[in-house]
matplotlib code that plots the C-alpha trace (Angstrom):
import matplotlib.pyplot as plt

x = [91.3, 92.7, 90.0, 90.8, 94.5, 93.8, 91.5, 94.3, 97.3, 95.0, 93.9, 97.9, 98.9, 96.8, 97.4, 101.2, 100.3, 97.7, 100.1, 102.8, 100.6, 99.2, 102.5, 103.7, 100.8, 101.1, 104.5, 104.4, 101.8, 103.7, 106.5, 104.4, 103.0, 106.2, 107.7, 104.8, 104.8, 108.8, 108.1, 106.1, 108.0, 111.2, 109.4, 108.1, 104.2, 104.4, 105.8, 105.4, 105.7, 103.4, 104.3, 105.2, 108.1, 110.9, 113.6, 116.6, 120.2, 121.0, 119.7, 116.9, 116.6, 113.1, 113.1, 109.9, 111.4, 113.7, 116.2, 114.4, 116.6, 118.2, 116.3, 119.4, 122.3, 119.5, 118.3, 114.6, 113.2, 110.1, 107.6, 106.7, 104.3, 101.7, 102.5, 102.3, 98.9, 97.6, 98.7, 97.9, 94.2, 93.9, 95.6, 92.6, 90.2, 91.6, 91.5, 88.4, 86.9, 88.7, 88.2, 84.5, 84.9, 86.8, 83.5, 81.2, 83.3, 83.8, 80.1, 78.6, 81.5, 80.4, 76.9, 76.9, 79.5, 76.7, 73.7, 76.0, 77.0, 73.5, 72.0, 75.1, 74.2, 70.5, 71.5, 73.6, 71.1, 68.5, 71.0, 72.0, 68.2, 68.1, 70.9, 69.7, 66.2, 67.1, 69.7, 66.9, 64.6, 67.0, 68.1, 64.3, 64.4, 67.2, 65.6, 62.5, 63.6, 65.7, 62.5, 60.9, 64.2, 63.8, 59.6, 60.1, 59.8, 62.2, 65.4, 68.3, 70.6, 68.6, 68.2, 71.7, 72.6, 70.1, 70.5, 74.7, 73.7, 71.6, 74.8, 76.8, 74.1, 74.0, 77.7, 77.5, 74.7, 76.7, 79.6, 77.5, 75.5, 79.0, 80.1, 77.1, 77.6, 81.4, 80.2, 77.2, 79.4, 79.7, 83.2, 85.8, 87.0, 90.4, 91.8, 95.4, 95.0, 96.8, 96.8, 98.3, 96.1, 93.4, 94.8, 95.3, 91.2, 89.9, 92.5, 91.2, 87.7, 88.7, 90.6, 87.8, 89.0, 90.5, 92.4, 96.5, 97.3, 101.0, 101.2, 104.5, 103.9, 106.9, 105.5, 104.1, 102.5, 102.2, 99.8, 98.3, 96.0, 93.6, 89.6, 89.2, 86.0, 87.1, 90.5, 88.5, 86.3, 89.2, 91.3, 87.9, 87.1, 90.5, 90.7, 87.0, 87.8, 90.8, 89.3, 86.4, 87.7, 90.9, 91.2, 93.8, 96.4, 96.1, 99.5, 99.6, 101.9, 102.7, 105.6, 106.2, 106.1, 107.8, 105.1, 102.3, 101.7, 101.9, 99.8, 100.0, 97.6, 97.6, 95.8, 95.0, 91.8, 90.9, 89.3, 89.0, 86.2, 86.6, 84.5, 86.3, 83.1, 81.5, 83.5, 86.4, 84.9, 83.7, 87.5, 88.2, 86.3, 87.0, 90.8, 90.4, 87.9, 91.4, 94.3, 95.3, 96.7, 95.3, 96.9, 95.5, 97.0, 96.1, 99.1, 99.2, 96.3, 97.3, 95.0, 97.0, 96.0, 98.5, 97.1, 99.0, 98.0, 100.0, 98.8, 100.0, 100.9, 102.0, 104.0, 105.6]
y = [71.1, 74.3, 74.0, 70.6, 71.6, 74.5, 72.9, 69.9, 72.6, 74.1, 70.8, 69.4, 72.7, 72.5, 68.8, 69.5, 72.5, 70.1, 67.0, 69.2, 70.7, 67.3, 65.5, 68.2, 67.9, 64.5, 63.9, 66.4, 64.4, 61.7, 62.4, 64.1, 61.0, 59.3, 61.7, 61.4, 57.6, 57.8, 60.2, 58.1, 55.3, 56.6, 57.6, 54.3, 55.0, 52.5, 48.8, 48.0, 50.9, 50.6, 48.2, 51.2, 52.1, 50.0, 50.4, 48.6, 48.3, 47.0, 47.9, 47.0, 45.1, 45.7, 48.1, 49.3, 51.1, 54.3, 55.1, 58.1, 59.3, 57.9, 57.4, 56.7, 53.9, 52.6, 53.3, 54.2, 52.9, 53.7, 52.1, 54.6, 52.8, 54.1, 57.6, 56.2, 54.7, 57.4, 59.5, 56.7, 57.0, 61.4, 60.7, 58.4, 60.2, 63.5, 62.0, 60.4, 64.0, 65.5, 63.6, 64.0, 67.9, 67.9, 65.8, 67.9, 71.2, 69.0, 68.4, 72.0, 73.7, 71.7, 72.0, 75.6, 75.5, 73.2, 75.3, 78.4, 76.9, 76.0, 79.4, 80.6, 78.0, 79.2, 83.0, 82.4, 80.2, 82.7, 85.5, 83.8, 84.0, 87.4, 88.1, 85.8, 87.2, 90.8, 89.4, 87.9, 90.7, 93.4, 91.6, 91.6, 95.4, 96.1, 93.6, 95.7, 99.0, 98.0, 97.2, 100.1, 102.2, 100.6, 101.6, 104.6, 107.9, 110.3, 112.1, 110.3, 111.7, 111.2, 107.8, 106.9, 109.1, 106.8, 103.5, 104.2, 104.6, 101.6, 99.5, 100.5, 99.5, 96.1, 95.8, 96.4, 93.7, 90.9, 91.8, 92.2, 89.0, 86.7, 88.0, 86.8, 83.4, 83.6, 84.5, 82.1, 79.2, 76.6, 75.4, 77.2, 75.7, 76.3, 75.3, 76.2, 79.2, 80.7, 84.6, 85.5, 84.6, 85.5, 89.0, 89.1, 87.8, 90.5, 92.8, 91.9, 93.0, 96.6, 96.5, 98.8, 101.3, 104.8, 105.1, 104.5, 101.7, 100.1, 97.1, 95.6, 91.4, 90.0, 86.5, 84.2, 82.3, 81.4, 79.0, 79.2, 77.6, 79.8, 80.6, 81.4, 83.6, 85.8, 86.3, 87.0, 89.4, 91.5, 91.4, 92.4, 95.5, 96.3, 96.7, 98.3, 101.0, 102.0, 102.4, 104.0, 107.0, 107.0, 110.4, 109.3, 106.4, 103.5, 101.5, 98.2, 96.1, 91.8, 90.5, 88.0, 88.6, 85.8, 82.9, 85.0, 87.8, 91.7, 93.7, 97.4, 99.5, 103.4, 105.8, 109.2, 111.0, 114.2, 113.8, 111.1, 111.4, 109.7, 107.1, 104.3, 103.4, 100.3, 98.2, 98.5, 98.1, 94.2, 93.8, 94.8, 92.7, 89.6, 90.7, 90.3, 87.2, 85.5, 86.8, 88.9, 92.6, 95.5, 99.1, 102.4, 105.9, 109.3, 111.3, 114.1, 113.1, 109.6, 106.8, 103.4, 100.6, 97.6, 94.0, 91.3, 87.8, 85.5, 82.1, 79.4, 77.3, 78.4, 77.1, 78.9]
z = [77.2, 78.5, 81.5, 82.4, 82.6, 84.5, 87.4, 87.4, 87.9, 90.4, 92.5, 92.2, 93.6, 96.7, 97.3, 97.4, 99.9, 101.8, 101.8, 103.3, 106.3, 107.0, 107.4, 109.1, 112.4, 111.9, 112.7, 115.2, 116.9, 116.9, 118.1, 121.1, 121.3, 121.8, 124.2, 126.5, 126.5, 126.9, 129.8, 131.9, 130.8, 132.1, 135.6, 136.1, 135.5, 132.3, 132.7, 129.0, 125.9, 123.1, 119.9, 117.9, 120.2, 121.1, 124.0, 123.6, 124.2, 120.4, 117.0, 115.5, 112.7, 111.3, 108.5, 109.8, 112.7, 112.5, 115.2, 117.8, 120.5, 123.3, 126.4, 129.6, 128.3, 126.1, 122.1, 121.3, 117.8, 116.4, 113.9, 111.1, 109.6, 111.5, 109.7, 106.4, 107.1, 108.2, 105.2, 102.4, 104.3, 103.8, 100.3, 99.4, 101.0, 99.3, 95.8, 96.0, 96.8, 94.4, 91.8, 92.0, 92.9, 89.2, 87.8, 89.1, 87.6, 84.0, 83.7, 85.0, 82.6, 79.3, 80.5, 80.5, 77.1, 75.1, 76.1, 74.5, 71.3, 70.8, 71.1, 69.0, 66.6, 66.4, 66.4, 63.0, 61.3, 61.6, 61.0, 57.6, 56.9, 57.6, 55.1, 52.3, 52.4, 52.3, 49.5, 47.4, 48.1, 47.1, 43.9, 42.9, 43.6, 41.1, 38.6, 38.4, 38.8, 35.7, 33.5, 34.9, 33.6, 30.0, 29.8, 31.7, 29.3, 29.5, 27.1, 27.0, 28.8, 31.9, 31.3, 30.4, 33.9, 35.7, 33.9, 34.9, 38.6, 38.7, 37.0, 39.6, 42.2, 41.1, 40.8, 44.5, 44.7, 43.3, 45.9, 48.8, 47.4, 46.8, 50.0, 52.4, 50.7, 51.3, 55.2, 55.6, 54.4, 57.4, 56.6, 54.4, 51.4, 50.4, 47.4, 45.4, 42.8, 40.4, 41.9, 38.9, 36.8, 38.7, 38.5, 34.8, 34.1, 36.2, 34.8, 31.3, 32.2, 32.2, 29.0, 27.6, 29.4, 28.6, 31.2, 30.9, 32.8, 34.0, 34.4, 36.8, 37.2, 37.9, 38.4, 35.7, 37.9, 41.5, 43.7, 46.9, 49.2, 49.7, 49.5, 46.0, 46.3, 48.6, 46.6, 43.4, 45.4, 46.7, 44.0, 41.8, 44.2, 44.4, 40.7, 40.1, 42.4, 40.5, 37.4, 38.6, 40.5, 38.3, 36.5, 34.1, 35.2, 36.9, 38.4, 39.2, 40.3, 41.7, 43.5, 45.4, 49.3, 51.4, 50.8, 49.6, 47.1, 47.1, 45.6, 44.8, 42.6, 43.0, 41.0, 40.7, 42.1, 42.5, 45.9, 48.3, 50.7, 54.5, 53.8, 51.6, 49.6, 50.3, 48.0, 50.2, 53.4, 52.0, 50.8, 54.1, 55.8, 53.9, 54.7, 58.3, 58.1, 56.2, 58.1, 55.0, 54.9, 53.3, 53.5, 52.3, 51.7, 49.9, 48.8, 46.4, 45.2, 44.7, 46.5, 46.5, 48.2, 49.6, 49.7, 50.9, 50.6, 52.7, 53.7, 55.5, 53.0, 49.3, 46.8, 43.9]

ax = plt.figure().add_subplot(projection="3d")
ax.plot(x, y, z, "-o")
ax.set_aspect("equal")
plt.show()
């Protein structure tokens, strides 16, 4: 659409350029034409003046002819018509070429526009294979390394050390794995949640924990049209990587934020390395991918992160 209006705005500005010049050297040629014919007419070379002028002594009454000059005691009328003609004939003639100039642009444009969606098209498909196979193969990985783990012989200290690193590996599995499904999905479904309830189930998984946790919700419950998995996602990463590299408190806190939500949860670390970890890199990604906000900052050795889910549409 924005093509078509932009090769229309294009061709109507040169037809009102074009239009102008040609009525301009075609008047002008006609009123040479009519002073030279008056010329010899007056001298006597011409007996009779063409049917396009007229010499009289009166008016004219046709509403075809517009008043010239005056040639002696006597008025001079001529017929326009013949300019009118002759600009109805370019007018056609202009159009007609136009309007298969603008064909000829339409066709080549979504031409060239298929043949691009159509390798795009192919790229993603096999690109989604690509991520699903080294999905499957990697979750098939883990799954043996984990039976290797449980028939391996060792004390147990080592063992619990590497059976915790291979939990947290597969933690990261089933984001990265929910995520390339979230990202392969043709067509987004949205649908209204509860975020505050959401919040308090993936709170409630932590409850185990040792660490000292505040808790500020100042909402019961509020809905919004959004894509659930990616909210459970970020708002599960969000949580995790607060109570993993908490040392000893963990803050959280929901509000309201115009139509969508804030979300606030800070803890304290002892170090925070450049690189966010690659839990927070998915959230955010799937933060861009829905138009939401994420903010982080290290003070005093304080990491919080800021989330702001704001949607289109959301109703309390």
């Amino acid at each position: 659409m924005v093509i078509v209006a932009g090769v229309t705005l294009w061709f109507l500005g040169v037809n009102v350029l074009l239009m102008f010049y040609v009525k301009s050297r075609l008047v002008n040629y006609f009123k040479r034409n009519v002073d030279l014919y008056l010329d010899f007419y007056s001298k006597g070379y011409l007996e009779k003046l063409p049917s396009h002028i007229k010499v009289t002594k009166s008016t004219v009454k046709d509403k075809n002819y517009r008043f010239y000059g005056v040639l002696g005691n006597k008025y001079v009328f001529v017929n326009v018509n013949r300019i009118r003609n002759e600009l109805l004939k370019f007018s056609l003639l202009l159009f007609l070429w136009e309007f298969l100039l603008t064909a000829l642009i339409l066709f080549v444009v979504y031409a060239g526009l298929k043949r691009l969606f159509r390798r795009q098209r192919c790229t993603g498909q096999f690109l989604r294979f690509i991520l699903v196979a080294i999905s499957h193969k990697l979750g098939n990985f883990l799954a043996a390394q984990r039976v290797n783990l449980e028939l391996a012989e060792m004390d147990d200290e080592t063992k619990n050390r590497l059976s915790f690193a291979l939990s947290e590996m597969e933690k990261d599995f089933k984001v990265i794995s929910s995520t390339i499904k979230s990202i392969t999905t043709d067509k987004v479904k949205l649908s209204y949640v509860d975020v505050v309830e959401e919040f308090r189930e993936i709170l409630k998984s932590h409850a185990a924990s040792d660490k000292m946790v505040r808790v500020d919700a100042s909402l019961d419950k509020y809905f919004m049209n959004v894509n659930a998995t990616d909210l459970r996602i970020v708002l599960s990463e969000i949580l995790t990587n607060a109570f993993k590299y908490s040392l000893s408190w963990i803050s959280v806190s929901l509000e309201q934020y115009g139509k969508g939500v804030k979300l606030v949860v800070a803890n304290d670390v002892k170090t925070v390395s450049k690189g966010s970890g690659i839990g927070l890199s998915i959230v955010d990604f799937l933060c861009r991918k829905n138009g939401w906000i994420l903010a982080k900052n290290v003070d005093n050795n304080t990491f919080e992160v800021v989330l702001v889910v704001n949607p289109s549409k959301a109703i309390a």
